[in-house]
N, C-alpha and C positions, 0 to 999 in steps of 0.2 A: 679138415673141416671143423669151424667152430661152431657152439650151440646156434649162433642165429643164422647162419647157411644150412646149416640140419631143417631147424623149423622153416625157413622158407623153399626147402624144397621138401617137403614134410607136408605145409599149405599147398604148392601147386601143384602135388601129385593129387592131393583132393579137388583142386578146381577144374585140371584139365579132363578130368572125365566125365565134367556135364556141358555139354551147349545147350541152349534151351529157345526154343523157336518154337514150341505148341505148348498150350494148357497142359497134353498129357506128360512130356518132358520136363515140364515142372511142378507136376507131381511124383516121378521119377527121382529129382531132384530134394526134393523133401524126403520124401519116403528114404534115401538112400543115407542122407545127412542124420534124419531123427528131427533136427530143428535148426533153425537160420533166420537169418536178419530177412527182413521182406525186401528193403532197400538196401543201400551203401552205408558201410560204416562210417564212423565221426572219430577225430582223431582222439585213441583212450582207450575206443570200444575194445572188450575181447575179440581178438583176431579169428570170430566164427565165418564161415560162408554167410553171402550177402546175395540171395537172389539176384540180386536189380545188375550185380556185377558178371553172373553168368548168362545175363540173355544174348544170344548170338546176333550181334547188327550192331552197328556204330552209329544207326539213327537215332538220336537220342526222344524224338519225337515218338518215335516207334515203340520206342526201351518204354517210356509213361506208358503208351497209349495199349501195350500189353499187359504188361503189370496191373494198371487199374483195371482192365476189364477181367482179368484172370483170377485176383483176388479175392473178387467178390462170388464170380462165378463158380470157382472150386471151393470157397467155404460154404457157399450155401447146398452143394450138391455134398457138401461132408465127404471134397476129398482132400481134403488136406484142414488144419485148423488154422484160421489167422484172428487175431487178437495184438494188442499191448502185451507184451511178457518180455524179453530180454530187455534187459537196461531200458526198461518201459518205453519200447520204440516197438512197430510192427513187425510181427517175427509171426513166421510159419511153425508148425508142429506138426510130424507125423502121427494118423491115428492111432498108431503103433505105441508111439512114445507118449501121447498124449495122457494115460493114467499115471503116467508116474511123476509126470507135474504135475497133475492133482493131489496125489497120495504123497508128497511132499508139504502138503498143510494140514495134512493128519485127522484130516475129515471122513464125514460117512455119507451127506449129503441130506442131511435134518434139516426140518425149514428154520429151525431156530439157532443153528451155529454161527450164524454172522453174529451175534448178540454178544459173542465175546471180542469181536475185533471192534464192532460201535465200542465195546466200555472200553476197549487199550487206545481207542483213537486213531485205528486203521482203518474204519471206515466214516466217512464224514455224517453230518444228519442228511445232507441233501443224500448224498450216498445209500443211509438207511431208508429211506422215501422212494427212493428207486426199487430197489430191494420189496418193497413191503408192496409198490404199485406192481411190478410186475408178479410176484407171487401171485396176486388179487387178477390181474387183466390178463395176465399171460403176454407173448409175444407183440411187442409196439413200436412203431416208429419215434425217433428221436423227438419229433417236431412234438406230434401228439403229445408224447408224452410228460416234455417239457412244458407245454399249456396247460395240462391237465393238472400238473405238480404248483401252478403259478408261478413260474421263472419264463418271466419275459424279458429281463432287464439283458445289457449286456454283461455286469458283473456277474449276474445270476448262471449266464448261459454258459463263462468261465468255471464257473465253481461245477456248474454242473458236467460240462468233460470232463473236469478234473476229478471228478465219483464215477464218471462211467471207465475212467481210465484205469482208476482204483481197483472199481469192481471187477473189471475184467484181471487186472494183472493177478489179482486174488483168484480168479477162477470161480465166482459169483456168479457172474453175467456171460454172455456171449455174444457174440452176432450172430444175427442170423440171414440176412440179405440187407441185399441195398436198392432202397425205391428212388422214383423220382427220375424225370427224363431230362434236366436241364440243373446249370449251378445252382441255382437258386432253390430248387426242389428236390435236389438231389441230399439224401441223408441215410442211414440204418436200421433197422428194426432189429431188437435186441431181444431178448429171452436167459431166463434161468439158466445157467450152468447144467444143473441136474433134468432139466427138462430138455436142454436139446442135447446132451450128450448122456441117458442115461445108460447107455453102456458104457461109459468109457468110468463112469462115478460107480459103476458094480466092480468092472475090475480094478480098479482104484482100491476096491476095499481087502484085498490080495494081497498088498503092498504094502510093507510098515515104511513110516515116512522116513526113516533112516535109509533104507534099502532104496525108497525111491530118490533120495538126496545123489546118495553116493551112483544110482544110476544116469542120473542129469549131471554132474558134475563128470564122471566118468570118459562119456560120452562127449561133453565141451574138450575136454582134454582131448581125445582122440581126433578132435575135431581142428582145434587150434594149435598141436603141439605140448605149449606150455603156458601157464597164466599165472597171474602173480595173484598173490589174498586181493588187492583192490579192485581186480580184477573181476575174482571173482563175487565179491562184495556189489561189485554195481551190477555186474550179469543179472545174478538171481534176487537179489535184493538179501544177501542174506545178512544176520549179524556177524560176528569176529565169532563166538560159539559156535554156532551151526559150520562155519568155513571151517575152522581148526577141528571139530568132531569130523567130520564126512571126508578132511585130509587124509587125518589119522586112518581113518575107515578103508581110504583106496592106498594109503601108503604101506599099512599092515597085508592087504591083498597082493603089495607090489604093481598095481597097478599107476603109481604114481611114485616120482622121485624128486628128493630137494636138489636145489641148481642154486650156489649163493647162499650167503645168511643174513637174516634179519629180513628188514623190509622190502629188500629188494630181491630178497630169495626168489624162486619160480619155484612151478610146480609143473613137473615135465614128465611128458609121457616115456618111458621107458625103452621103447620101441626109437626114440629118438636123439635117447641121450646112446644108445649104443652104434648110432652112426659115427658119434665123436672120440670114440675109445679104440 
């Protein structure tokens, strides 16, 4: 057996043990993974689980018409978290896991720590205007909120997903439901991070961002097999620093092995390189 018949049968011993046909199966599902793609992957993505590919039915009508109701309805009842976070696509997170993506940007949850990502240019101004409306009004619908900020235009209403997508994948912002009975009217109400998750930003404060790095990474690995640095550079968004530290960090635990040198080296789970020996 070579390494990529290892990892794929590595991947379907993790897929074949969830079908998922109820809301509660796909909190099951989460809860068992730590975190996963909401939808189907795109050809690049890290090889994590992808909800949208374990719902049991070949209706593909069905496959949408679960998903979008389940999504909204298990985030807002806080049982599972959905957001922007992997490779800034929608991706689930158990509440389990959910401090240790936080405590990976080395926060406490002070109203005034965005103020250093506005001055590095990670958060946009439209982005800080959000930020600063919802501190002020607490939980809003998109619409509202976009009126109230003056972005009517269509450029305006781009730049502004592209802050809400921001904020969220930073763990700033959140969902919190979704209003509205028709396309047209159908949109999110959003809220502070620390306001609708303040448990999860206490235990957050437990967790040095190193320990929670090497806990999310850890866990991708266990999850996919093996993943290459670009890999994991588009996952989390991290820099070539941060991937080469939190390597080291699970390679010294042993819980990670090199596969390959140079760029095309992997980074493989251990459990899996000893199928091929």
């Amino acid at each position: 057996m070579d390494l990529d018949e290892a990892l794929e049968k590595h991947r379907a011993e993790i897929t074949k043990k969830h079908r998922v046909r109820n809301a509660d199966a796909l909190v099951k599902l989460v809860d068992d993974v730590g975190f996963c793609f909401a939808f189907t992957l795109r050809t690049g993505d890290a090889p994590l689980p992808a909800c949208f590919d374990h719902l049991s039915t070949t209706d593909q009508g069905r496959k949408w018409g679960w998903m979008w109701e389940w999504k909204d309805e298990l985030s807002e009842a806080k049982r599972v978290y959905y957001g922007t976070f992997l490779v800034r696509k929608p991706t689930f997170v158990s509440l389990k896991m959910l401090p240790a993506f936080y405590a990976m940007f080395g926060r406490v949850g002070e109203p005034d720590e965005h103020l250093d990502d506005v001055r590095a240019g990670r958060i946009s101004d439209v982005g800080r205007r959000v930020l600063d409306y919802l501190a002020q009004r607490g939980e809003t619908q998109t619409k509202r909120m976009r009126a109230e900020l003056g972005i009517g235009s269509r450029d305006g209403r781009i730049v502004y997903d592209k802050a809400i997508d921001e904020l969220q994948r930073l763990m700033y912002i959140a969902r919190v439901r979704a209003v509205g009975d028709d396309r047209e009217s159908y949109n999110y109400t959003y809220d502070l991070f620390t306001k609708r998750y303040p448990e999860t930003v206490n235990a957050a404060e437990r967790i040095s961002s190193a320990d929670a790095c090497a806990r999310v990474l850890g866990r991708a690995l266990e999850l996919a097999g093996a993943l290459t640095q670009k890999q994991i550079t588009k996952l989390l968004d991290w820099d070539d620093e941060r991937v080469a530290r939190t390597v080291a960090h699970l390679e010294s635990a042993k819980k990670l092995a090199r596969h390959g040198e140079g760029k095309s080296a992997r980074f493989v789970l251990p459990a899996v390189l000893a199928r091929i020996r």
